[in-house]
mmCIF file of the protein (N, C-alpha, C, O) and its ligand, coordinates in Angstrom:
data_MODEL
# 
_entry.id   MODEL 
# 
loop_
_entity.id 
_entity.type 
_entity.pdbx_number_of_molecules 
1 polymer     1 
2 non-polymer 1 
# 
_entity_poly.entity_id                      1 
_entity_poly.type                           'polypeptide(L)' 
_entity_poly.nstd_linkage                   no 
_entity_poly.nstd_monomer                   no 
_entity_poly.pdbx_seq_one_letter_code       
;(UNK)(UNK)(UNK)(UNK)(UNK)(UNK)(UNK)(UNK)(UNK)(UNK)(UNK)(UNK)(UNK)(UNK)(UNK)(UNK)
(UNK)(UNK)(UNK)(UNK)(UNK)(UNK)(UNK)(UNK)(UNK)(UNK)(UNK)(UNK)(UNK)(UNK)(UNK)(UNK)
(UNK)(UNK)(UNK)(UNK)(UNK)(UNK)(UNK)(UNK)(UNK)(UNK)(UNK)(UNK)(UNK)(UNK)(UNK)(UNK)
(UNK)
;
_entity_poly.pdbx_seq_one_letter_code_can   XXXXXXXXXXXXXXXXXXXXXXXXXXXXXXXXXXXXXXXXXXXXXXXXX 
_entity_poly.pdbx_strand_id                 A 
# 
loop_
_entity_poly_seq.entity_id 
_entity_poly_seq.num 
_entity_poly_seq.mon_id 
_entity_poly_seq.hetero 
1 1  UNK n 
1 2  UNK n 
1 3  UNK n 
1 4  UNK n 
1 5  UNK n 
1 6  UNK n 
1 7  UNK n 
1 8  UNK n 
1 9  UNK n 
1 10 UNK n 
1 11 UNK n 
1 12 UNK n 
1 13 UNK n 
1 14 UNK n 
1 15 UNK n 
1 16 UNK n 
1 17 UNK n 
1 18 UNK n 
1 19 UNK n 
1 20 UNK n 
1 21 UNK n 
1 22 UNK n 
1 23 UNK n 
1 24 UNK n 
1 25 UNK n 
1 26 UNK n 
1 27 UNK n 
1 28 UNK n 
1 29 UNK n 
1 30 UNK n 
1 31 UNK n 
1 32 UNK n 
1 33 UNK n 
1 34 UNK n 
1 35 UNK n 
1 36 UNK n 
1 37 UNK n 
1 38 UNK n 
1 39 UNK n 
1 40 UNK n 
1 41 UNK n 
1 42 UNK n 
1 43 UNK n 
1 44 UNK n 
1 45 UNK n 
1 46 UNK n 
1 47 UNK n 
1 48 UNK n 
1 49 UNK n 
# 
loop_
_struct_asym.id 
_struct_asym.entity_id 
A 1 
B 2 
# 
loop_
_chem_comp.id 
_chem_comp.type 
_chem_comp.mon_nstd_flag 
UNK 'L-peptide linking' . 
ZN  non-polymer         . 
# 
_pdbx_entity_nonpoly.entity_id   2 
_pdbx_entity_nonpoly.name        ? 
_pdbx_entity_nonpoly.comp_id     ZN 
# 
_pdbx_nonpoly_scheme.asym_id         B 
_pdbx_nonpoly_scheme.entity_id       2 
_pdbx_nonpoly_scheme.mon_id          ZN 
_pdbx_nonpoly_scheme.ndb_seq_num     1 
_pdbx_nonpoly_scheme.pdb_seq_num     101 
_pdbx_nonpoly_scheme.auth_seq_num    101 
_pdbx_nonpoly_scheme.pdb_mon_id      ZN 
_pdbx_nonpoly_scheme.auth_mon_id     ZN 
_pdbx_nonpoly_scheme.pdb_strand_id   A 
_pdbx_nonpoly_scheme.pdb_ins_code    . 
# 
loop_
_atom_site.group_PDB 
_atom_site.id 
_atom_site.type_symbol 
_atom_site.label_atom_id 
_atom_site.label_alt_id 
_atom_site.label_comp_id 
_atom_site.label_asym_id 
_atom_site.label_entity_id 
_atom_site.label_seq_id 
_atom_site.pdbx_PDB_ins_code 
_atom_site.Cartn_x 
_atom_site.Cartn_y 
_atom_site.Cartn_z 
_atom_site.occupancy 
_atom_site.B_iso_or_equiv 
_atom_site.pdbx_formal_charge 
_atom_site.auth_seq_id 
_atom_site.auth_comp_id 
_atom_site.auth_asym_id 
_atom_site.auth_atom_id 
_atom_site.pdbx_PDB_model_num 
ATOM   1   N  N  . UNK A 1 1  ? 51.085 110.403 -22.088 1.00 0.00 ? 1   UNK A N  1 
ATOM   2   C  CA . UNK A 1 1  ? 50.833 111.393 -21.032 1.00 0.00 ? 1   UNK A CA 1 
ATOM   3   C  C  . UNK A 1 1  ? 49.350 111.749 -21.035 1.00 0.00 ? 1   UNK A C  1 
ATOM   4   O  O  . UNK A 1 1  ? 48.623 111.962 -22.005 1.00 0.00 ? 1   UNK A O  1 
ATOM   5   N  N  . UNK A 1 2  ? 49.068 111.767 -19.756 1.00 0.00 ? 2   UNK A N  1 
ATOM   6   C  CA . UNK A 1 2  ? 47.140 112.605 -19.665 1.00 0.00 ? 2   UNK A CA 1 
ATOM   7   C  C  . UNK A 1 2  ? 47.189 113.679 -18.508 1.00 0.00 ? 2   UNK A C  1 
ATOM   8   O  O  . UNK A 1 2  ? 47.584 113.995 -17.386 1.00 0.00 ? 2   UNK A O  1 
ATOM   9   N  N  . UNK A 1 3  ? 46.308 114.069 -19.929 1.00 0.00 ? 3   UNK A N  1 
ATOM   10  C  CA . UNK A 1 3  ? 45.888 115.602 -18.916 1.00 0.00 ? 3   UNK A CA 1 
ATOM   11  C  C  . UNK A 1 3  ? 44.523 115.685 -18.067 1.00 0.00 ? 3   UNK A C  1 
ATOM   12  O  O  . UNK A 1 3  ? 43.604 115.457 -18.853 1.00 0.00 ? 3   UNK A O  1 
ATOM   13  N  N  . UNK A 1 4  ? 44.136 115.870 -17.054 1.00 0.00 ? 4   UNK A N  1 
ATOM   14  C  CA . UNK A 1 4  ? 43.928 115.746 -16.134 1.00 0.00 ? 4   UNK A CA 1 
ATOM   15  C  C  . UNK A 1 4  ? 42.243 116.264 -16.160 1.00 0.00 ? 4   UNK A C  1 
ATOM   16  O  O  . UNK A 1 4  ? 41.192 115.675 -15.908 1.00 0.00 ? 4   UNK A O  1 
ATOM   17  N  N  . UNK A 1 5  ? 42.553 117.578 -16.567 1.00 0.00 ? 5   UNK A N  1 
ATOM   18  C  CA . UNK A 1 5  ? 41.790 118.410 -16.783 1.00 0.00 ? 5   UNK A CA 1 
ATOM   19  C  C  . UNK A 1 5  ? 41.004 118.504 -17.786 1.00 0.00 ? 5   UNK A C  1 
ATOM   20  O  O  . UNK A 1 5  ? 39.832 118.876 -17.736 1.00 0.00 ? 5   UNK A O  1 
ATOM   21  N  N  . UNK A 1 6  ? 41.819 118.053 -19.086 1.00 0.00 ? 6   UNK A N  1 
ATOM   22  C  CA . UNK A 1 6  ? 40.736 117.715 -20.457 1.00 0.00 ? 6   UNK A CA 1 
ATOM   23  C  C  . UNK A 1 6  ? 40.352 116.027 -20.318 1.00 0.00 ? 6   UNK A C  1 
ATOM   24  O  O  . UNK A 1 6  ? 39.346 115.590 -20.876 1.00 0.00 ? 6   UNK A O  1 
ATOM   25  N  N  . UNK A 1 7  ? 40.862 115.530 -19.870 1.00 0.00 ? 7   UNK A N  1 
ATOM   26  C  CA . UNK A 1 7  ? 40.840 113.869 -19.722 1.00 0.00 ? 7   UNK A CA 1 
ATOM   27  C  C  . UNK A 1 7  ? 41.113 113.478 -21.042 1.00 0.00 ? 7   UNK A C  1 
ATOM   28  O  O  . UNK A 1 7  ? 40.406 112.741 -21.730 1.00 0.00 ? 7   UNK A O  1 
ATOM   29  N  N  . UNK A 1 8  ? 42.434 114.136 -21.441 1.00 0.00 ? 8   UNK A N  1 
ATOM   30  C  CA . UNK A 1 8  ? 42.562 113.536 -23.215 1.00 0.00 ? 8   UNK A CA 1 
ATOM   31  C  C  . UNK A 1 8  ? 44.539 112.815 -22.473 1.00 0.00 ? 8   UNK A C  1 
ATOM   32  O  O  . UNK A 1 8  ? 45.420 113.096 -21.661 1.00 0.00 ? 8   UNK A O  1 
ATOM   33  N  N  . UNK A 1 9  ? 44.161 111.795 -23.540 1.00 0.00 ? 9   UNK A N  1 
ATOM   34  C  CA . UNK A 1 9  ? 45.104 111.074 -23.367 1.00 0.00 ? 9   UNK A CA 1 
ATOM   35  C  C  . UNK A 1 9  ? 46.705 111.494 -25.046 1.00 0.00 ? 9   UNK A C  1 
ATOM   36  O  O  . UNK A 1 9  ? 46.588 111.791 -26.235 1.00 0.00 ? 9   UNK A O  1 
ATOM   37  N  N  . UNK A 1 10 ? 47.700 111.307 -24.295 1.00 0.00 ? 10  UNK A N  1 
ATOM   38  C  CA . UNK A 1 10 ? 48.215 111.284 -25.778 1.00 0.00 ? 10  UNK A CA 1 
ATOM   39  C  C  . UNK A 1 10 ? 49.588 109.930 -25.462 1.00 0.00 ? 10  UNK A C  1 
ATOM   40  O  O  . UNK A 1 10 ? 50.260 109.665 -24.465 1.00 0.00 ? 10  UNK A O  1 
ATOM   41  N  N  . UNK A 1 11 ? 49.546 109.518 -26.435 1.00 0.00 ? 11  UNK A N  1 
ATOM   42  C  CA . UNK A 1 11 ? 50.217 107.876 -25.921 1.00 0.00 ? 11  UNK A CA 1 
ATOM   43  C  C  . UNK A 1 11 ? 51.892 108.073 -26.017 1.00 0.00 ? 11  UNK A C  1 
ATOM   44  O  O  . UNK A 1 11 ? 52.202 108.559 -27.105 1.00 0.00 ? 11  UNK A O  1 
ATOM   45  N  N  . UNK A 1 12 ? 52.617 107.906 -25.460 1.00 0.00 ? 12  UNK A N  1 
ATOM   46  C  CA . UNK A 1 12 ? 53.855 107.886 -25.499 1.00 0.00 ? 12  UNK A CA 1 
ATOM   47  C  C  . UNK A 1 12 ? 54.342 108.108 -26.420 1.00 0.00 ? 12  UNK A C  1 
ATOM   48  O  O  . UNK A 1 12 ? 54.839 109.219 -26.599 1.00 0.00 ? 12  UNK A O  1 
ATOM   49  N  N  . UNK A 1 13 ? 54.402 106.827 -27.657 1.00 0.00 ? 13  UNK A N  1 
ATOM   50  C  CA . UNK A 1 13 ? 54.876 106.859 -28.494 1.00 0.00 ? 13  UNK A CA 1 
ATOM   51  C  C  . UNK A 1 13 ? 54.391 107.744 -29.808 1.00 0.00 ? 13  UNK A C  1 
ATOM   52  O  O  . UNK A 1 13 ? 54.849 107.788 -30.950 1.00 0.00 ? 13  UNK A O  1 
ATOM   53  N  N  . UNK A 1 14 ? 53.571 108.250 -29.351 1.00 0.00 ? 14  UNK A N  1 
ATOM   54  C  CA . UNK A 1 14 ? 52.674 109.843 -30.456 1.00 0.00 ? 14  UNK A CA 1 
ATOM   55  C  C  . UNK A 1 14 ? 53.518 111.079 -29.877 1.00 0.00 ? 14  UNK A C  1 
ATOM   56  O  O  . UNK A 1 14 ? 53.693 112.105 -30.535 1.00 0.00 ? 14  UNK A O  1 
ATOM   57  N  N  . UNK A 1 15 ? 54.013 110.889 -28.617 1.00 0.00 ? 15  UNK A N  1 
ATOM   58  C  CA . UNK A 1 15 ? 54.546 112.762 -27.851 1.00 0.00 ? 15  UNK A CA 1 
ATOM   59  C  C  . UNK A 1 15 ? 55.347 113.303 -29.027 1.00 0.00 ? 15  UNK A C  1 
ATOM   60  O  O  . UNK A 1 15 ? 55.067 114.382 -29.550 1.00 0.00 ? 15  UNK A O  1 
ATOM   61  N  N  . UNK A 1 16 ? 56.545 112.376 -29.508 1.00 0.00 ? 16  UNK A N  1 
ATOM   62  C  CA . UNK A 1 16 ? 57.294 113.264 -30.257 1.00 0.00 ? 16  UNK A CA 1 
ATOM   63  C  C  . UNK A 1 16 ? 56.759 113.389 -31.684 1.00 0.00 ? 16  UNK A C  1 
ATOM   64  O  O  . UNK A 1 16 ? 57.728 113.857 -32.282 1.00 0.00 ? 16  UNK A O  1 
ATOM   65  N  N  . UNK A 1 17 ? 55.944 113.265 -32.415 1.00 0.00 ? 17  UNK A N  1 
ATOM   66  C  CA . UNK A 1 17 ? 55.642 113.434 -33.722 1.00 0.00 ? 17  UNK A CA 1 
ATOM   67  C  C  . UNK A 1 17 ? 53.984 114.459 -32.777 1.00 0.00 ? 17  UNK A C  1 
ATOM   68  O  O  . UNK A 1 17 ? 53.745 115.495 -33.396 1.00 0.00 ? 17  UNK A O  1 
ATOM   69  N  N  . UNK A 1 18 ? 53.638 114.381 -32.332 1.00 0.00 ? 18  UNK A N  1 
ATOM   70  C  CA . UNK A 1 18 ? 52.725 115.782 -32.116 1.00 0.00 ? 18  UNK A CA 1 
ATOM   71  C  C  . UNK A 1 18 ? 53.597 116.622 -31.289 1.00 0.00 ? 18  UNK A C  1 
ATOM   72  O  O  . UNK A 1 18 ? 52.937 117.661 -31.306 1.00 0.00 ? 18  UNK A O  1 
ATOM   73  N  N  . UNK A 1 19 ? 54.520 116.853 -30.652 1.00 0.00 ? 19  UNK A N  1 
ATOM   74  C  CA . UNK A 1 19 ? 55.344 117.625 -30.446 1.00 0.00 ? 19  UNK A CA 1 
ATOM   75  C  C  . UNK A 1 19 ? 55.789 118.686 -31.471 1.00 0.00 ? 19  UNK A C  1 
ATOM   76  O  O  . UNK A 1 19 ? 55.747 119.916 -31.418 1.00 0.00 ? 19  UNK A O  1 
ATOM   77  N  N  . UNK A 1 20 ? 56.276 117.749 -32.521 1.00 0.00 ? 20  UNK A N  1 
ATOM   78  C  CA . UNK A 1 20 ? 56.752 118.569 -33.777 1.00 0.00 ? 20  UNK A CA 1 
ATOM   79  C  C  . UNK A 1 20 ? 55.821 118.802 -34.726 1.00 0.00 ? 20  UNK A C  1 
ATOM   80  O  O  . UNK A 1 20 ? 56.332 119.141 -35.794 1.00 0.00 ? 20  UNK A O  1 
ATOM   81  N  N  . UNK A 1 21 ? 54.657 118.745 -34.729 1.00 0.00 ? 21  UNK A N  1 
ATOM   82  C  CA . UNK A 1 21 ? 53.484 118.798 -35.219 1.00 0.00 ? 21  UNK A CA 1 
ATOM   83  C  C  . UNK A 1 21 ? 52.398 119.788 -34.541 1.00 0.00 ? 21  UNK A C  1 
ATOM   84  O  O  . UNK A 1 21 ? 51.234 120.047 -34.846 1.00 0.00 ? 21  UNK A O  1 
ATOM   85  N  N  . UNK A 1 22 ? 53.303 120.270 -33.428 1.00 0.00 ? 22  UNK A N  1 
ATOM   86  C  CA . UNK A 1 22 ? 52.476 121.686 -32.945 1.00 0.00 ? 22  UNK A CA 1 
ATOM   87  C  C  . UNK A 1 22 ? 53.479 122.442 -33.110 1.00 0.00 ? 22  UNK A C  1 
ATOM   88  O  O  . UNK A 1 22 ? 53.392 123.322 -33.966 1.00 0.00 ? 22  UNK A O  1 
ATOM   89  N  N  . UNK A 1 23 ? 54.561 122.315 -32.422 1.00 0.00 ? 23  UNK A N  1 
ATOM   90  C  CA . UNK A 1 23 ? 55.520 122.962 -32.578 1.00 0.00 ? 23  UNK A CA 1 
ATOM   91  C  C  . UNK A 1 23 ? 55.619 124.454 -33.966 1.00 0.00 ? 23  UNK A C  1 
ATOM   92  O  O  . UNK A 1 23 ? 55.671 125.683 -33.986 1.00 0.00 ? 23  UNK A O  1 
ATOM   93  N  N  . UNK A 1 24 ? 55.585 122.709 -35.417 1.00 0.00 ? 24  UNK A N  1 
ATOM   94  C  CA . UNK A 1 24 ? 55.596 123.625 -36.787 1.00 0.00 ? 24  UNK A CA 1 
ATOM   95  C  C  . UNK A 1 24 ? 54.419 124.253 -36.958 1.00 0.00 ? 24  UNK A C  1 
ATOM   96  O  O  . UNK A 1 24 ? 54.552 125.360 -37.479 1.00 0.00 ? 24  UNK A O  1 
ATOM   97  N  N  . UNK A 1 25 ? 53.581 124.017 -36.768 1.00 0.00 ? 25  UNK A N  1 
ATOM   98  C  CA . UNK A 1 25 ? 51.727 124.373 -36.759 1.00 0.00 ? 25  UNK A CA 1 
ATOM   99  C  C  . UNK A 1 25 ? 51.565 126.008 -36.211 1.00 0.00 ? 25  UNK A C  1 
ATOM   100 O  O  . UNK A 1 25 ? 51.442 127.050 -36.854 1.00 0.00 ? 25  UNK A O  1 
ATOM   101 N  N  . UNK A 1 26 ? 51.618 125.760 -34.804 1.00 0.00 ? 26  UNK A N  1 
ATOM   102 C  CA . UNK A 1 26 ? 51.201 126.670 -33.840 1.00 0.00 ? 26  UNK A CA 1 
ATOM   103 C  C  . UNK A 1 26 ? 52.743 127.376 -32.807 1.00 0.00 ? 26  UNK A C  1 
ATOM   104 O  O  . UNK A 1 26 ? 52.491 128.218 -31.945 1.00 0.00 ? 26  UNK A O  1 
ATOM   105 N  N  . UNK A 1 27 ? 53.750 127.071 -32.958 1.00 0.00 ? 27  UNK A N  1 
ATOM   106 C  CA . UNK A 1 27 ? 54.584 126.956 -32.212 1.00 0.00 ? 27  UNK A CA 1 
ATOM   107 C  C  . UNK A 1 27 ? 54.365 127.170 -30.431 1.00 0.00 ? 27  UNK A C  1 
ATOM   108 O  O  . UNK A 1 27 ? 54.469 127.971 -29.502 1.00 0.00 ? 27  UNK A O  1 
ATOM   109 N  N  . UNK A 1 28 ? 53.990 125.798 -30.804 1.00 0.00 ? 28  UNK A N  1 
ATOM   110 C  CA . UNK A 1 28 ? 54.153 125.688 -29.134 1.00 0.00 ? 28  UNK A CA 1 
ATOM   111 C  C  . UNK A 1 28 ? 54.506 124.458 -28.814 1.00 0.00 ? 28  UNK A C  1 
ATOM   112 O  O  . UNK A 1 28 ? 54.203 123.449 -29.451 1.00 0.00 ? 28  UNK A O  1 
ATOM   113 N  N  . UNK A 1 29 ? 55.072 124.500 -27.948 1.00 0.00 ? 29  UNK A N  1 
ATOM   114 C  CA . UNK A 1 29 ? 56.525 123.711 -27.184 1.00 0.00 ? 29  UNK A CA 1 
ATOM   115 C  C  . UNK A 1 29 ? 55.944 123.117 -25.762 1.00 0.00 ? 29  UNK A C  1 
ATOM   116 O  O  . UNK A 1 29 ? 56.633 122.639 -24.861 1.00 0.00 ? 29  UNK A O  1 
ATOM   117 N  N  . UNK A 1 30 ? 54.076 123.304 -25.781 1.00 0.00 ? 30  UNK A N  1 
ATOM   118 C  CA . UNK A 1 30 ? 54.216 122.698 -24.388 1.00 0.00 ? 30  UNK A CA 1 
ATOM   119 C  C  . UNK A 1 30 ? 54.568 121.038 -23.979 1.00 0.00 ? 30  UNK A C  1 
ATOM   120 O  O  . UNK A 1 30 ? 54.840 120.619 -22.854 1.00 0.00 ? 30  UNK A O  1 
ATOM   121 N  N  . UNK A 1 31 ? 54.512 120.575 -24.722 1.00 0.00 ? 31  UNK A N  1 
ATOM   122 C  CA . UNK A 1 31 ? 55.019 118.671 -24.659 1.00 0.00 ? 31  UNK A CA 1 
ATOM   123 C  C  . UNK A 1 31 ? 56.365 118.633 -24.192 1.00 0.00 ? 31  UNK A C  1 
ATOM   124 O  O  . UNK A 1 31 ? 56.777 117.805 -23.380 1.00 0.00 ? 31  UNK A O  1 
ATOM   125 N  N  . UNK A 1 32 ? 56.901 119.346 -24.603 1.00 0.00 ? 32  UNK A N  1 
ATOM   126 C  CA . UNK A 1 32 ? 58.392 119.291 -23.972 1.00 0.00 ? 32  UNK A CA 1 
ATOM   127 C  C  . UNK A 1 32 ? 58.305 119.734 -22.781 1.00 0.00 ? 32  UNK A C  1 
ATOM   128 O  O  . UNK A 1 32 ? 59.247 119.366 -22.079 1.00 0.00 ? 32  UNK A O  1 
ATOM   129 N  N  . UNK A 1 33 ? 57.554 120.375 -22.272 1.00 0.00 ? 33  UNK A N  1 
ATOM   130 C  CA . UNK A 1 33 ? 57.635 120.699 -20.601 1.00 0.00 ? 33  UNK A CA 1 
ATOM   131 C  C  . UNK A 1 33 ? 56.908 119.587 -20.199 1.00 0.00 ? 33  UNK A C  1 
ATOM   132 O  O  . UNK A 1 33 ? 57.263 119.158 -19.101 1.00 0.00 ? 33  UNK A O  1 
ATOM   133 N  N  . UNK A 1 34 ? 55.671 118.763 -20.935 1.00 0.00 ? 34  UNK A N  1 
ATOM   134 C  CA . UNK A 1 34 ? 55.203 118.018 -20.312 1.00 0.00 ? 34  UNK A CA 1 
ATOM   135 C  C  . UNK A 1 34 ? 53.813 119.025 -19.996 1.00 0.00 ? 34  UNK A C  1 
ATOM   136 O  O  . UNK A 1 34 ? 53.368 118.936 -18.852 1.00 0.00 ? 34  UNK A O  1 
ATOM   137 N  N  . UNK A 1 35 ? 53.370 119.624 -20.598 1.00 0.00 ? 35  UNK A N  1 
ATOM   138 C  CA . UNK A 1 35 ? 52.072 120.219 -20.374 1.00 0.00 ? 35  UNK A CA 1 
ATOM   139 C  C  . UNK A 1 35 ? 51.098 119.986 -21.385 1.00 0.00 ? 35  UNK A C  1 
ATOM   140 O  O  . UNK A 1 35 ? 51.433 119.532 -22.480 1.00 0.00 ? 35  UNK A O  1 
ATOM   141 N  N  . UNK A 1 36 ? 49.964 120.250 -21.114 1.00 0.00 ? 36  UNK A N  1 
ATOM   142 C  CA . UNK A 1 36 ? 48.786 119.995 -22.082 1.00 0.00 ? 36  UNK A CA 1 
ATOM   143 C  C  . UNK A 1 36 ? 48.944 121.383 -23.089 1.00 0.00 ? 36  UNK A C  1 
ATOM   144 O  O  . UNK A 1 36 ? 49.219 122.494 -22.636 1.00 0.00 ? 36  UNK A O  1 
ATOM   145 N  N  . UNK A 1 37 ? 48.701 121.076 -24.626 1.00 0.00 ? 37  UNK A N  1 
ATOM   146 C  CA . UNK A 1 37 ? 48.704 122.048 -25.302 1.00 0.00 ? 37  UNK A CA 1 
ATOM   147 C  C  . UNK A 1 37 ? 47.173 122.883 -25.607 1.00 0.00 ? 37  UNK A C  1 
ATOM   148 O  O  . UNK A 1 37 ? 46.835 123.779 -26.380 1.00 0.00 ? 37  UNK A O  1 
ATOM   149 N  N  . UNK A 1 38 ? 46.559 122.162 -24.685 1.00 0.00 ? 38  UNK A N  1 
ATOM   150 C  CA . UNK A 1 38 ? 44.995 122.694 -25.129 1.00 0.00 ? 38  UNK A CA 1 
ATOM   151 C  C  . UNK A 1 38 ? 44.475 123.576 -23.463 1.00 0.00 ? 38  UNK A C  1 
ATOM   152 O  O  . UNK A 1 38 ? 43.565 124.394 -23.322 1.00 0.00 ? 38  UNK A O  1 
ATOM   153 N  N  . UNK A 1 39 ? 45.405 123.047 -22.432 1.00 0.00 ? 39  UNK A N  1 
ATOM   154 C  CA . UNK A 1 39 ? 44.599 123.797 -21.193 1.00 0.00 ? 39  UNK A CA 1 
ATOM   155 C  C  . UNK A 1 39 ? 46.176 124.233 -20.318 1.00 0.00 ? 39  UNK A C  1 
ATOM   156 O  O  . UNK A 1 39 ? 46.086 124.480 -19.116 1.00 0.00 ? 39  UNK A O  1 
ATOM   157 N  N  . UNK A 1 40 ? 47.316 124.288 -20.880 1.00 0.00 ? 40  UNK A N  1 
ATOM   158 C  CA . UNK A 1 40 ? 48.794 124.400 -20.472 1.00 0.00 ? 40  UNK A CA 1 
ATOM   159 C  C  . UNK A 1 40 ? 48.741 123.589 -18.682 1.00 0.00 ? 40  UNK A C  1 
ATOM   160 O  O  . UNK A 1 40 ? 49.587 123.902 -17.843 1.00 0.00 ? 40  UNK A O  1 
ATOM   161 N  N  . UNK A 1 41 ? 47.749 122.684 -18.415 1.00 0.00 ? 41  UNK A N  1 
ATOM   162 C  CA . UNK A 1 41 ? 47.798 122.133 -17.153 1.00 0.00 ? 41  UNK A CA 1 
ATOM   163 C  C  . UNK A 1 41 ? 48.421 121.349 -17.428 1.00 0.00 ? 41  UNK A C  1 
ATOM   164 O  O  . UNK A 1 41 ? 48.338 120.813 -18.533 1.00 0.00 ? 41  UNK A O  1 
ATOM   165 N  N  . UNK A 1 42 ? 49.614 120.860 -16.152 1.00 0.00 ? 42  UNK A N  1 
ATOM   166 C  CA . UNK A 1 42 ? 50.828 119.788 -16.193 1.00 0.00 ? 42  UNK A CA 1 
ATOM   167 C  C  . UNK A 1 42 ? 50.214 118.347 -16.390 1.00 0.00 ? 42  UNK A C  1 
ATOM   168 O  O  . UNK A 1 42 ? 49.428 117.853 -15.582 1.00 0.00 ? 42  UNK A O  1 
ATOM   169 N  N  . UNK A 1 43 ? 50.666 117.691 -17.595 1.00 0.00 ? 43  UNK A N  1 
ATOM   170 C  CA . UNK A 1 43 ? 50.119 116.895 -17.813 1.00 0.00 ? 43  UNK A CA 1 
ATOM   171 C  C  . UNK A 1 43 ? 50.851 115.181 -16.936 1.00 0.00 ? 43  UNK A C  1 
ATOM   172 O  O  . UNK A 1 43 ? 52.054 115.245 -16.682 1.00 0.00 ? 43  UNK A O  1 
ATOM   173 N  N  . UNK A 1 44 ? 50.426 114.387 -16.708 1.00 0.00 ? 44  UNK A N  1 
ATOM   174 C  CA . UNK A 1 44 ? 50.524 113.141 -15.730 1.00 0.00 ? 44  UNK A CA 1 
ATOM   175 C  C  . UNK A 1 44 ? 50.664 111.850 -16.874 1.00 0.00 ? 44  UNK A C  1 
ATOM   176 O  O  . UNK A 1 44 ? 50.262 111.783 -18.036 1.00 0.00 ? 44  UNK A O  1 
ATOM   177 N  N  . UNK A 1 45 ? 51.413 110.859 -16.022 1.00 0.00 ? 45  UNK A N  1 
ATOM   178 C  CA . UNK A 1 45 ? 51.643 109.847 -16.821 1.00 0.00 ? 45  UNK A CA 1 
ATOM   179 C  C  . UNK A 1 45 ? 50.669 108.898 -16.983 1.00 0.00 ? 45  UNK A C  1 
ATOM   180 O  O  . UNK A 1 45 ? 50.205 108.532 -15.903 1.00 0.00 ? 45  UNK A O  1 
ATOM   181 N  N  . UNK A 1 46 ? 50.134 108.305 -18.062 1.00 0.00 ? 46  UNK A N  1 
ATOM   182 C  CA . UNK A 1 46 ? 49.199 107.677 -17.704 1.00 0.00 ? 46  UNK A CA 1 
ATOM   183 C  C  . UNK A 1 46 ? 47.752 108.162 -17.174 1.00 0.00 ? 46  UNK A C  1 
ATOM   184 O  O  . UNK A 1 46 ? 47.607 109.244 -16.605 1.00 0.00 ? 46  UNK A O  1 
ATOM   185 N  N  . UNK A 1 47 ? 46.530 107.115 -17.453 1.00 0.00 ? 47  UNK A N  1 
ATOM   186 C  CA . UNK A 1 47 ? 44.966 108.189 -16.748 1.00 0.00 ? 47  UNK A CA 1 
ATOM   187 C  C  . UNK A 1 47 ? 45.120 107.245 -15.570 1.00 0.00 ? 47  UNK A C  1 
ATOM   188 O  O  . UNK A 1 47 ? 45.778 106.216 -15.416 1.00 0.00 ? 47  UNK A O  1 
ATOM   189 N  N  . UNK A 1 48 ? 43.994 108.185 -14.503 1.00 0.00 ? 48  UNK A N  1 
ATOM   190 C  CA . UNK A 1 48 ? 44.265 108.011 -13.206 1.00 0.00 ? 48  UNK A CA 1 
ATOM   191 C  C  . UNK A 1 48 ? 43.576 106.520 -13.672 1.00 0.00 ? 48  UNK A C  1 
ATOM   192 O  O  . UNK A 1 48 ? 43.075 106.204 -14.751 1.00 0.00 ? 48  UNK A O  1 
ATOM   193 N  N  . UNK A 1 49 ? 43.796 105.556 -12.135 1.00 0.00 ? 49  UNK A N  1 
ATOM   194 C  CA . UNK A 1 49 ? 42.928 103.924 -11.861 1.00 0.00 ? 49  UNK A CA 1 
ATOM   195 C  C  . UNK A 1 49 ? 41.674 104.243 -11.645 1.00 0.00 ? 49  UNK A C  1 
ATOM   196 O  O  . UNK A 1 49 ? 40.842 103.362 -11.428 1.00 0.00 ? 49  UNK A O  1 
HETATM 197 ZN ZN . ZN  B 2 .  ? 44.463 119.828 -20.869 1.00 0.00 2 101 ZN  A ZN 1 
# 
């Protein structure tokens, strides 16, 4: 997934182990909505072409 706004990428197969790796950290749950945990902007699949 990429966020748009930070232009940081996080790769598919990383979502669920930094998911639970903020989650226990910081508790926050934005990956599961699919949001950026650094700017809560909805994060997009893939960076733009
Ligand atoms: Zn962001």
């Amino acid at each position: 997934m990429y966020c748009l706004r930070c232009e940081r990428e996080i790769p598919d197969d990383e979502m669920d182990k930094k998911n639970e790796e903020l989650k226990t950290l910081y508790g926050i749950d934005s990956l599961e909505k699919g949001e950026c945990p650094v700017c809560g902007n909805q994060m997009v699949r893939g960076p733009p072409v």
